[in-house]
C-alpha positions in Angstrom: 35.0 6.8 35.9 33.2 9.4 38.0 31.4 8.6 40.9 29.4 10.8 43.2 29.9 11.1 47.3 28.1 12.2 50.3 29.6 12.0 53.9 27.7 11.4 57.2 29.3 12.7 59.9 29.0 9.6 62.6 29.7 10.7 66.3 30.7 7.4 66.6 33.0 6.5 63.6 33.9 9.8 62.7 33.2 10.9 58.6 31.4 7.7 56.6 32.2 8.5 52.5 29.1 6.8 50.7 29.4 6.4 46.9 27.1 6.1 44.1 27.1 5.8 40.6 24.2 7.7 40.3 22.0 4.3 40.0 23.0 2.2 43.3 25.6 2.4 46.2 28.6 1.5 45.3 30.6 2.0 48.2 30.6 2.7 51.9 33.8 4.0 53.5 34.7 4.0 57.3 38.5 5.0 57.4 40.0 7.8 56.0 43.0 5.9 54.1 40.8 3.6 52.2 38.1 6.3 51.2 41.7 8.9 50.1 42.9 5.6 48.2 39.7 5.4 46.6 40.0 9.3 45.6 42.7 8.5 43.4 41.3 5.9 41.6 38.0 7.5 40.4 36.9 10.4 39.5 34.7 12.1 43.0 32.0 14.6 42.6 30.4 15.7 46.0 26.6 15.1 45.6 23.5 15.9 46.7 21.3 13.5 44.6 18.2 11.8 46.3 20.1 8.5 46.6 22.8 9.5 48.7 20.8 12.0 50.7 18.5 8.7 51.3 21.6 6.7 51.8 22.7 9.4 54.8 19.3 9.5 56.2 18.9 5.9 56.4 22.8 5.8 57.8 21.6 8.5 60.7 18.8 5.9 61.4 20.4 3.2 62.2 23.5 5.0 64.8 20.3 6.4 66.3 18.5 2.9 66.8 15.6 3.7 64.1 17.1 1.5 61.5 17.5 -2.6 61.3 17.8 -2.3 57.8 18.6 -0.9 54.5 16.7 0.1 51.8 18.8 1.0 49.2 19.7 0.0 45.7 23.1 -1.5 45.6 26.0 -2.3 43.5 28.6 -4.9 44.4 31.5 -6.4 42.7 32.8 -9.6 43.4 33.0 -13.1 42.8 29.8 -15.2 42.4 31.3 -16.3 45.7 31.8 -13.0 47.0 28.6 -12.2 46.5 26.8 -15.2 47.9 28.9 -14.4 50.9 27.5 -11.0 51.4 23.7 -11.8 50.1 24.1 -14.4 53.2 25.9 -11.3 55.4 22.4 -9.3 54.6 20.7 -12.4 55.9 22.1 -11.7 59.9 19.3 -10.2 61.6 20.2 -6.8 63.7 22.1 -7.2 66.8 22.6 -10.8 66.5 26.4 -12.1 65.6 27.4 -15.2 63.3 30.3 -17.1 63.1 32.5 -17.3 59.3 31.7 -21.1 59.7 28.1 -20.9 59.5 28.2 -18.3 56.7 30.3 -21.3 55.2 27.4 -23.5 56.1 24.5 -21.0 55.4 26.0 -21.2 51.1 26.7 -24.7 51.1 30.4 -24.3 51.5 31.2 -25.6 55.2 34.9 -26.2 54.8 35.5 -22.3 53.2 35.5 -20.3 56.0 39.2 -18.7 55.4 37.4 -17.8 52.2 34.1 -16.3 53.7 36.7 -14.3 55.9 38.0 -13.1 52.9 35.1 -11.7 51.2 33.8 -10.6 54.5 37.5 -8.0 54.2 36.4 -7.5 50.4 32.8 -6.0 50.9 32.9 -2.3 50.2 29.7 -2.0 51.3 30.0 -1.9 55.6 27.1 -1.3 57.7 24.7 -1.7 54.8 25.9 -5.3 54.5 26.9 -6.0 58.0 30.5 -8.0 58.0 30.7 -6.5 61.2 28.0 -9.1 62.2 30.4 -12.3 62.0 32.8 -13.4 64.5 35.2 -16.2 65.7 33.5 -19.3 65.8 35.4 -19.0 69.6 33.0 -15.6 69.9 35.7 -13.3 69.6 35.6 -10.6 67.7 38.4 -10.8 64.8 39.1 -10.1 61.3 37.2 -6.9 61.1 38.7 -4.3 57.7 42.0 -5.9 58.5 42.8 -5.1 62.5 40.2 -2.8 63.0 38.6 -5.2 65.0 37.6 -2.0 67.3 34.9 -0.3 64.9 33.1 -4.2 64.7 33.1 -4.1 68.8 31.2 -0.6 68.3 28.7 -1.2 66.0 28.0 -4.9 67.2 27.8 -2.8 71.0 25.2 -0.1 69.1 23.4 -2.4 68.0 23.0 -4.7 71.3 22.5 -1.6 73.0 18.7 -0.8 70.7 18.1 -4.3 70.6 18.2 -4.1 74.6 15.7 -1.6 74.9 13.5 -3.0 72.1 13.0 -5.6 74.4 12.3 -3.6 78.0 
């Protein structure tokens, strides 16, 4: 299977690999393993189609405050769980934070929450369905793509930050 790929160039994440199938976004890639495993999986063509290009534009938005949220056409795969999980993530307004027991709540499964951690891990689709918006039910910040619990500290601090001076 052959997907195509665009990269934004974050100053503060570093290269973000978005994928399309040439309909919808497929995938969003922070971390350099993950997006090189991907690479030997599928087939990837560096693209310039208007999806992706809109898919960058949209990502420069938002790390530059102008964005709350996407506008995309996307493609997940998952379980019906899965994806009720991240139809509900899509649900957290910008700069606010949830805990994984009320996403448990919010789709009627309270006493799931290991499980809504673990399709929170399985979204391939960060930032643009914002895991990194759902914390310890303690307020701490865990579980974030494994232990890369720092990245979720800097987008949940971006985001505080424009949502501070939407408000002054």
């Amino acid at each position: 299977m052959k997907f195509e790929f665009s990269i934004y160039p974050s100053d503060l994440l570093g290269n973000i690999y978005v994928v399309s199938d040439g309909e919808a976004i497929v995938s969003v890639q922070l971390f350099e393993e993950d997006w090189r495993e991907l690479c030997q999986q599928y087939e990837m063509i560096k693209s310039r189609s208007s999806l992706l290009e809109n898919a960058v534009l949209q990502l420069d938005e938002y790390f530059r405050g102008r964005r709350k949220t996407f506008n995309l056409p996307l493609k997940w795969k998952g379980t019906d769980f899965q994806e009720q999980v991240w139809q509900a993530l899509c649900e957290i307004p910008y700069g606010t934070t949830v805990s994984y027991s009320d996403i448990a709540s919010k789709i009627g499964r309270p006493k799931a929450v290991r499980a809504v951690g673990q399709a929170n891990r399985a979204n391939e689709l960060a930032i643009i369905v914002p895991c990194h918006r759902v914390i310890g039910k303690n307020r701490a910040l865990t579980g974030y793509a494994g232990s890369r619990i720092d990245v979720k500290a800097k987008l949940l601090k971006l985001e505080q930050r424009y949502s501070m001076t939407e408000k002054n």
